[in-house]
C-alpha positions as CSV (number, residue, x, y, z in Angstrom):
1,X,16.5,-25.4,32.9
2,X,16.2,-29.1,33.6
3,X,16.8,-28.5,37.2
4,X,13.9,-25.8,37.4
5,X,11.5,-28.3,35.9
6,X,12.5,-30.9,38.4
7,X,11.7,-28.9,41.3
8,X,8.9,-26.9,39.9
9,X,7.3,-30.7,39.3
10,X,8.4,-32.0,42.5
11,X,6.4,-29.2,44.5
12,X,3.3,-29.4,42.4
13,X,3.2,-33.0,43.2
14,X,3.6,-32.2,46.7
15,X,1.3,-29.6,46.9
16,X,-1.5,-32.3,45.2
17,X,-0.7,-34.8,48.0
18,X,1.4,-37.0,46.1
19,X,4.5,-36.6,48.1
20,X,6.0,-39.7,47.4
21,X,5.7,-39.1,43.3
22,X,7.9,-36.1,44.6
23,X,10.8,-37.7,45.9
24,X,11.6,-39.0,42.4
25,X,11.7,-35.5,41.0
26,X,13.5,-34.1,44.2
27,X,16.2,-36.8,44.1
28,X,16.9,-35.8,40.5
29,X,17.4,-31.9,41.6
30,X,19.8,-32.8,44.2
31,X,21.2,-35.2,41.8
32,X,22.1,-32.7,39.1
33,X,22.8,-30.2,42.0
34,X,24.0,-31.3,45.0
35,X,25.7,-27.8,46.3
36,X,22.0,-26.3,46.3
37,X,20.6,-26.2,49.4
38,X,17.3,-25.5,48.1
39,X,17.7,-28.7,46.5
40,X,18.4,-31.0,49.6
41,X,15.2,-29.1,51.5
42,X,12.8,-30.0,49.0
43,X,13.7,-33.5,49.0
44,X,13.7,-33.4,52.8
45,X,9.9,-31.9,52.2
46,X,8.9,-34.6,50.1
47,X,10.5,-37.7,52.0
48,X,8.6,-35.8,55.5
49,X,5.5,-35.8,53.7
50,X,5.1,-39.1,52.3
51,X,5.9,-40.2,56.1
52,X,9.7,-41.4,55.5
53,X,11.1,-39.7,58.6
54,X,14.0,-41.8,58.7
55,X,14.6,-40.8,55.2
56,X,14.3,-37.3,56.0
57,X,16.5,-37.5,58.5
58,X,19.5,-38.9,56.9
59,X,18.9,-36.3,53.9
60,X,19.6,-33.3,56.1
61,X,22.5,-35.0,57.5
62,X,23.6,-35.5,54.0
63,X,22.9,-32.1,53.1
64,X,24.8,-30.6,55.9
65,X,27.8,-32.9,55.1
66,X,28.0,-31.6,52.0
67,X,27.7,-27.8,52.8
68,X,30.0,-27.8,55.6
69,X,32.9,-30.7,53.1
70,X,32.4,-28.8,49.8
71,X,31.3,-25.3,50.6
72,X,32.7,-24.6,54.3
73,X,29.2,-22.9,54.7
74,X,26.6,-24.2,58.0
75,X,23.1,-24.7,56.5
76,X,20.8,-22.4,57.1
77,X,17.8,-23.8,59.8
78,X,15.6,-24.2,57.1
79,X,16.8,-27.6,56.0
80,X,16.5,-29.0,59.6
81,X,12.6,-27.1,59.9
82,X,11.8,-29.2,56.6
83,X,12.0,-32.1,58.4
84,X,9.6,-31.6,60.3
85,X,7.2,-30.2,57.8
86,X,4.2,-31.9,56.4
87,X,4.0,-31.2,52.8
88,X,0.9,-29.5,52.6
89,X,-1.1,-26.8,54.1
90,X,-4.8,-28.1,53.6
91,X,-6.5,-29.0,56.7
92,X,-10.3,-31.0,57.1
93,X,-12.8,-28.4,56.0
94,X,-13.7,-26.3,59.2
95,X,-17.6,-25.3,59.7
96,X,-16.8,-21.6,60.8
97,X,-16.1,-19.6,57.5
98,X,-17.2,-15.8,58.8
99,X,-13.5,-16.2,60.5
100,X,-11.9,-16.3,57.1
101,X,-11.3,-12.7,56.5
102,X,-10.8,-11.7,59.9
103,X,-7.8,-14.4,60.2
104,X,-6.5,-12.7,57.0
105,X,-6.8,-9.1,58.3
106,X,-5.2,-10.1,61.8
107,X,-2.7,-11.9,60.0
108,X,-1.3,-9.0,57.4
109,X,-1.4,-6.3,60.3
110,X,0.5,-8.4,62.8
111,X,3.0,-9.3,59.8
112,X,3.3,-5.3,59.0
113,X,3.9,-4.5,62.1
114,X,7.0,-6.9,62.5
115,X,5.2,-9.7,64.2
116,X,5.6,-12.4,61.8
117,X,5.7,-15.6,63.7
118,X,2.1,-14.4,65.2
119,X,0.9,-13.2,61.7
120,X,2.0,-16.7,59.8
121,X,-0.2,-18.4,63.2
122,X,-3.4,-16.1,62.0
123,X,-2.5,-17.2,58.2
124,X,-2.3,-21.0,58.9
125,X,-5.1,-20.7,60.6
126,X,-7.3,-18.7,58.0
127,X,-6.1,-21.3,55.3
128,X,-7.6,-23.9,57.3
129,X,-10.6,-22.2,58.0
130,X,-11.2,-21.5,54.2
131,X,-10.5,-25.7,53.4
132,X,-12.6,-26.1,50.3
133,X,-14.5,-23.3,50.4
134,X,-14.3,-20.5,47.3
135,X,-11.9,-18.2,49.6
136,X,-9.5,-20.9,49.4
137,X,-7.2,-20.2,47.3
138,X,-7.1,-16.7,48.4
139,X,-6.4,-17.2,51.9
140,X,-3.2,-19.7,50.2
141,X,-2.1,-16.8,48.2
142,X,-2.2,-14.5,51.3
143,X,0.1,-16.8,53.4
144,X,2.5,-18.1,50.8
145,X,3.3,-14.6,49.8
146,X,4.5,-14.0,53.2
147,X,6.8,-17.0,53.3
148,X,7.9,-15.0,50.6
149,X,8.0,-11.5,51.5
150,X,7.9,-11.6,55.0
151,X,10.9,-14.0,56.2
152,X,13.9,-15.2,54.8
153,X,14.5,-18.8,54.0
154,X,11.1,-20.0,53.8
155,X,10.6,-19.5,49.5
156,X,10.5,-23.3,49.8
157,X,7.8,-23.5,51.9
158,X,6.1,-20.2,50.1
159,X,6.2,-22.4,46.9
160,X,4.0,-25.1,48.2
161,X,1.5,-23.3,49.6
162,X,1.1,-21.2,46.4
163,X,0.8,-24.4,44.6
164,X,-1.7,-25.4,46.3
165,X,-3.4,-21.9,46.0
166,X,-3.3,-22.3,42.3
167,X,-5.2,-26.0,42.9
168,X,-7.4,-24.4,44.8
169,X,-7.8,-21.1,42.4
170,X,-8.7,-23.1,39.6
171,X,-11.3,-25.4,41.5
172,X,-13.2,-22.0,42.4
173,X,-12.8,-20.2,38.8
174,X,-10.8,-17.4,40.9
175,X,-8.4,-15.7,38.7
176,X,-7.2,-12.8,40.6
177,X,-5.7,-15.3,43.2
178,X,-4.2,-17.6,40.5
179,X,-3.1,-14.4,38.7
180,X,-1.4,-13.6,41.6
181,X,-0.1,-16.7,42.7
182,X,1.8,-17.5,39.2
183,X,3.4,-14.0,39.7
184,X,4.7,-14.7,43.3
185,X,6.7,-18.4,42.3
186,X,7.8,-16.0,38.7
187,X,9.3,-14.0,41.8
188,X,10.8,-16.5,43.8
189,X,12.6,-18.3,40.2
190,X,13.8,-14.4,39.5
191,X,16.0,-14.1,42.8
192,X,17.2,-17.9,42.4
193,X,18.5,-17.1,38.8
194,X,16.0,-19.5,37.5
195,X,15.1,-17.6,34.6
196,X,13.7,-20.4,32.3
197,X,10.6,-21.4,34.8
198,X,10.2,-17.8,35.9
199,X,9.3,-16.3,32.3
200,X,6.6,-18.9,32.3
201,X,5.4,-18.5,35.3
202,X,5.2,-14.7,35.0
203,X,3.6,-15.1,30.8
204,X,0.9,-17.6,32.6
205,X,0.8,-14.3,35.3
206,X,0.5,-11.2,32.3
207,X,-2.1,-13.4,30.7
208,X,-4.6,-13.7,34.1
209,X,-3.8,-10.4,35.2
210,X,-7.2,-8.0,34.6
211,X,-6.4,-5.3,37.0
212,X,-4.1,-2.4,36.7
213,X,-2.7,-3.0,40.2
214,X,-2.2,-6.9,39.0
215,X,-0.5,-6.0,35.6
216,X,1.7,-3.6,37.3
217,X,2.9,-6.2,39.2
218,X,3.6,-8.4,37.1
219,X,5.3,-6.0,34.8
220,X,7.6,-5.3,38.1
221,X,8.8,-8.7,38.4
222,X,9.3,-8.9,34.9
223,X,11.2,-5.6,35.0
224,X,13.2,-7.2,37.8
225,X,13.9,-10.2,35.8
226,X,14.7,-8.4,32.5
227,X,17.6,-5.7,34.7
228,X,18.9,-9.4,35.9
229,X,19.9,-10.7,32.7
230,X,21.0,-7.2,31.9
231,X,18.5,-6.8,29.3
232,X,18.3,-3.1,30.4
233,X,16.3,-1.6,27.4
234,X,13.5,-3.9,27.9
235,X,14.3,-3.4,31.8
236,X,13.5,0.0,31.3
237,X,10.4,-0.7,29.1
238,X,9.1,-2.9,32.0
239,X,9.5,-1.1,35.1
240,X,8.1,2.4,33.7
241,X,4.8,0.9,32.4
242,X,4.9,-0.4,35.9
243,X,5.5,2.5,37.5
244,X,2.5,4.2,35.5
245,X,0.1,2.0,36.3
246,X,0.5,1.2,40.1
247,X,0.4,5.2,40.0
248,X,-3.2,5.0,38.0
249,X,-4.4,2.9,40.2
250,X,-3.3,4.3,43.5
251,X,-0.7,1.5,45.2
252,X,1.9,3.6,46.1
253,X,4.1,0.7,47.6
254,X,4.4,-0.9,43.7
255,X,5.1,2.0,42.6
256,X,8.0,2.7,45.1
257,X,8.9,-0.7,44.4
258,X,9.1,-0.2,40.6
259,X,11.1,2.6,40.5
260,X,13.6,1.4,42.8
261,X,14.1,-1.5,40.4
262,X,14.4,1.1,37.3
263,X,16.3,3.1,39.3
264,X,18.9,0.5,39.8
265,X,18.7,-0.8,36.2
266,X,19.7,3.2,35.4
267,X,22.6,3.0,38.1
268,X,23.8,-0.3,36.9
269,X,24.3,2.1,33.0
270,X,25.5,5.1,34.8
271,X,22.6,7.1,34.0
272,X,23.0,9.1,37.5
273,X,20.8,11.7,36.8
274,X,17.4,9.2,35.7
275,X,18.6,7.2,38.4
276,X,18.5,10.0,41.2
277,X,14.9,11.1,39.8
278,X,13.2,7.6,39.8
279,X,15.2,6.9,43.2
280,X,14.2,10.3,44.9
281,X,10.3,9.6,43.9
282,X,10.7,6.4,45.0
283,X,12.1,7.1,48.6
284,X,9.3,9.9,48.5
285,X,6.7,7.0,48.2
286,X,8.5,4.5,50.8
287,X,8.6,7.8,53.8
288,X,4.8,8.3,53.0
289,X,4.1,4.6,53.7
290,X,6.0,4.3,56.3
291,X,7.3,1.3,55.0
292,X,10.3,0.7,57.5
293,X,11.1,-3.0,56.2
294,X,11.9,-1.6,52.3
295,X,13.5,1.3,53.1
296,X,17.0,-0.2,53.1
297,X,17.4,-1.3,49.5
298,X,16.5,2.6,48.2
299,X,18.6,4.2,50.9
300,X,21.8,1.6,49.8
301,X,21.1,2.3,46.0
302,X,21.0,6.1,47.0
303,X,24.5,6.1,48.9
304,X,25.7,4.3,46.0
305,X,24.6,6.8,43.9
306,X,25.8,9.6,46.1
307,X,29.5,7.8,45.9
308,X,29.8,7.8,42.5
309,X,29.1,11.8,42.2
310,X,31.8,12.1,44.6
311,X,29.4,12.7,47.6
312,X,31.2,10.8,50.5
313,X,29.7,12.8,53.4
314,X,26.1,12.3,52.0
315,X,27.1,8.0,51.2
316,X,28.2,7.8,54.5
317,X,25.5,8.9,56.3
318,X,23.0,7.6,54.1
319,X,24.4,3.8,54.3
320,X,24.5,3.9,57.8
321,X,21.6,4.3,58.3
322,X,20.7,2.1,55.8
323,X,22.9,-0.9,57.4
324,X,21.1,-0.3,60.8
325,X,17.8,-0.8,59.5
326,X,18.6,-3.6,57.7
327,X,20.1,-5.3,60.5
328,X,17.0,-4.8,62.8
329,X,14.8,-5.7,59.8
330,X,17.0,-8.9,59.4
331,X,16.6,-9.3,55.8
332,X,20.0,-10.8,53.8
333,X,19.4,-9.0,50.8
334,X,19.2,-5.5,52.4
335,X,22.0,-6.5,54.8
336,X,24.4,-7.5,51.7
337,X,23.4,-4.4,49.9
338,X,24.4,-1.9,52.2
339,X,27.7,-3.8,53.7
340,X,28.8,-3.6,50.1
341,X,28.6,0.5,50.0
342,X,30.1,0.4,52.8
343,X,33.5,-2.0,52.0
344,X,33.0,0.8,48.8
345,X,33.4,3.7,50.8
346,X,36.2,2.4,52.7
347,X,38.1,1.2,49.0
348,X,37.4,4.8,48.2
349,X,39.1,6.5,51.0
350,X,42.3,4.1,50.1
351,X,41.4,2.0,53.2
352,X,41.6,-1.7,51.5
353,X,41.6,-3.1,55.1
354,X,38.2,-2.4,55.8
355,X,36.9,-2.4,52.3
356,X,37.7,-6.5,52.7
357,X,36.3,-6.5,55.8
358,X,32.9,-5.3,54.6
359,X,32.7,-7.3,51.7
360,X,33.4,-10.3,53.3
361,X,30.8,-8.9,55.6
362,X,28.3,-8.4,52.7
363,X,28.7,-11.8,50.6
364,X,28.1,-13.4,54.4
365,X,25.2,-11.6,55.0
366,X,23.7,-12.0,51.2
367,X,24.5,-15.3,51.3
368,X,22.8,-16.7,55.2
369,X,19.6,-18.2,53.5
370,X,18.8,-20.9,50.8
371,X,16.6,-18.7,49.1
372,X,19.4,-15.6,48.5
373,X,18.6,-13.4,45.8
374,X,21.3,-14.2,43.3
375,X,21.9,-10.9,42.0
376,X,22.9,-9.7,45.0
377,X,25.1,-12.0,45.6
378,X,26.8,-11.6,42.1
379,X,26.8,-7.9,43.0
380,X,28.6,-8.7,46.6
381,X,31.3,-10.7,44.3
382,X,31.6,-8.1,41.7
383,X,32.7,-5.7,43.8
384,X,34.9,-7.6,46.0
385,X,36.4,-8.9,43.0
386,X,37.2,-5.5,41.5
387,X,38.3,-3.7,44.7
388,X,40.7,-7.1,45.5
389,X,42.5,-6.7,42.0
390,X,42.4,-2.7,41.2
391,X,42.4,-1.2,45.3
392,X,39.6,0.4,43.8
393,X,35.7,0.3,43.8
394,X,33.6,0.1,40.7
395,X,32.6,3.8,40.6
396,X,36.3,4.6,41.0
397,X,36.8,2.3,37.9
398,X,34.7,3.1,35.6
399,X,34.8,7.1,36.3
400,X,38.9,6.3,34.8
């Protein structure tokens, strides 16, 4: 808990310009937690922005050091990119402001379509355009949640700038984009296990939230956080009032994304048939989007599903697929997922060979970034653990 305050401190001084009343709070974090990488590229952050390059430089060298001596893991390239990373987004106040919403536009599409590197460019961009204007803080909620969303290993980077959207939300009395920003860093603090600092951020969330597409997303990540800690009745609770509502209002994609979540929270009990009806509406929902880049985390959940009724034909398919799209879509998460159901399958048919293989493959994949989502992890390790010391999958297990 002391650790999350550190670091949610740290970047809200950075985010206000005051990068060197950062370091302090960043040195602590990496103090009290020097195995987190996370840790190490928010100090480099704040040292880079309060113009200590040399400092910055010799932190990623001791960050590295430490990885490779005490974890035998390589960093992942966003602790070298921090270094060369100013600390805040804000630009001069540019006199064109029509651009704004056009930036935003051309950002979002290129993103959705897969070009992210040019969509972040059109993002930048808008947030500079919007420098002290009302459509501020908006244009910083827009691009931070794609650091989040949109590409792996940049949550630290996502942090700041939403941050700074919430300096600039409050300035302009815009809610929705505060609203909105609370709930994204709630996210972020969910898949780092930070659960302390994500309930608040996600209360502060609930409490702006005056829309039903805005509470049903902030119910999701609360769902999400709830299924976590395991807390599946009030899991449940969460994600099906989320569901409802994203379905009132029309946004199919949260409500694909809510019922995946109760879906797995219903898998993780062993409730197979509520877990096949939320995960067959939710795949329903994710085809009629077309939404490509999600569609691995259903599919792996659904061969999971289909192993555990005893459906090997169907799993197999299923997660292959699911594994090739996650691999072109290059997200860790997705890519752990489905190499776990696939060392699974491989436990099942008695071949512990390849089971160990794949997840060794999986807790690799899951665990590439700084900003993993720790549940994933911890469900890598789960079943690596259990099919090491029984030759058996979970599914086999409990089904005994």
């Amino acid at each position: 808990m002391i650790e999350a305050r550190l670091r949610d401190v740290a970047i809200e001084l950075l985010a206000g310009g005051r990068a060197a009343e950062a370091v302090e709070y960043a040195s602590q974090a990496v103090a009290r937690n020097v195995l987190d990488e996370g840790n190490h590229e928010l100090l480099v952050r704040c040292l880079a922005a309060a113009g200590d390059e040399a400092g910055a430089a010799r932190q990623v060298a001791v960050g590295e050091d430490v990885l490779r001596r005490e974890l035998g893991t390589e960093p992942s390239p966003a602790l070298r990119a921090a270094a060369r990373a100013g600390g805040v987004t804000s630009r001069p106040p540019a006199t064109a402001r029509p651009e704004v919403e056009t930036l935003l536009e051309a950002g979002r599409a290129a993103v959705a379509a897969g070009a992210v590197e040019a969509g972040l460019a059109c993002l930048y961009e808008a947030a500079s355009q919007a420098a002290e204007t009302a459509q501020h803080g908006r244009a910083l909620v827009v691009l931070g949640g794609v650091l989040v969303h949109g590409l792996r290993g940049r949550d630290g980077e996502g942090s700041i700038v939403l941050h700074e959207a919430i300096h600039a939300a409050r300035a302009a009395g815009d809610r929705d984009s505060l609203a909105t920003a609370c709930r994204e860093l709630g996210f972020v603090d969910v898949q780092a296990g930070r659960r302390m600092t994500a309930a608040r951020w996600l209360e502060m969330a609930a409490e702006l939230a005056e829309t039903d597409e805005a509470r049903a997303a902030v119910l999701g990540v609360q769902g999400m956080d709830a299924s976590d800690r395991a807390d599946y009745r009030e899991a449940l609770r969460l994600l099906r009032r989320s569901s409802e509502l994203a379905a009132r209002c029309g946004d199919a994609r949260q409500e694909a994304w809510s019922l995946s979540i109760l879906a797995r929270a219903h898998l993780l009990r062993d409730e197979r048939s509520q877990a096949a009806d939320a995960l067959g509406r939710s795949l329903e929902l994710v085809g009629q989007q077309r939404w490509l880049a999600f569609l691995p985390w259903p599919q792996s959940l659904q061969a999971e599903l289909d192993l555990r009724g005893g459906d090997c034909d169907g799993a197999d398919e299923l997660i292959g697929r699911a594994w090739t799209l996650s691999c072109q879509v290059g997200d860790p998460c997705w890519e752990g997922m489905a190499a776990r159901v696939l060392g699974l399958l491989c436990a099942h048919r008695g071949d512990g060979v390849a089971a160990t293989e794949w997840l060794d493959e999986a807790y690799r994949r899951c665990s590439a970034v700084s900003d993993r989502y720790q549940w994933v992890r911890a469900y890598v390790l789960d079943a690596a653990v259990t099919v090491a010391s029984t030759g058996r999958g979970p599914h086999d297990w409990w089904r005994r």
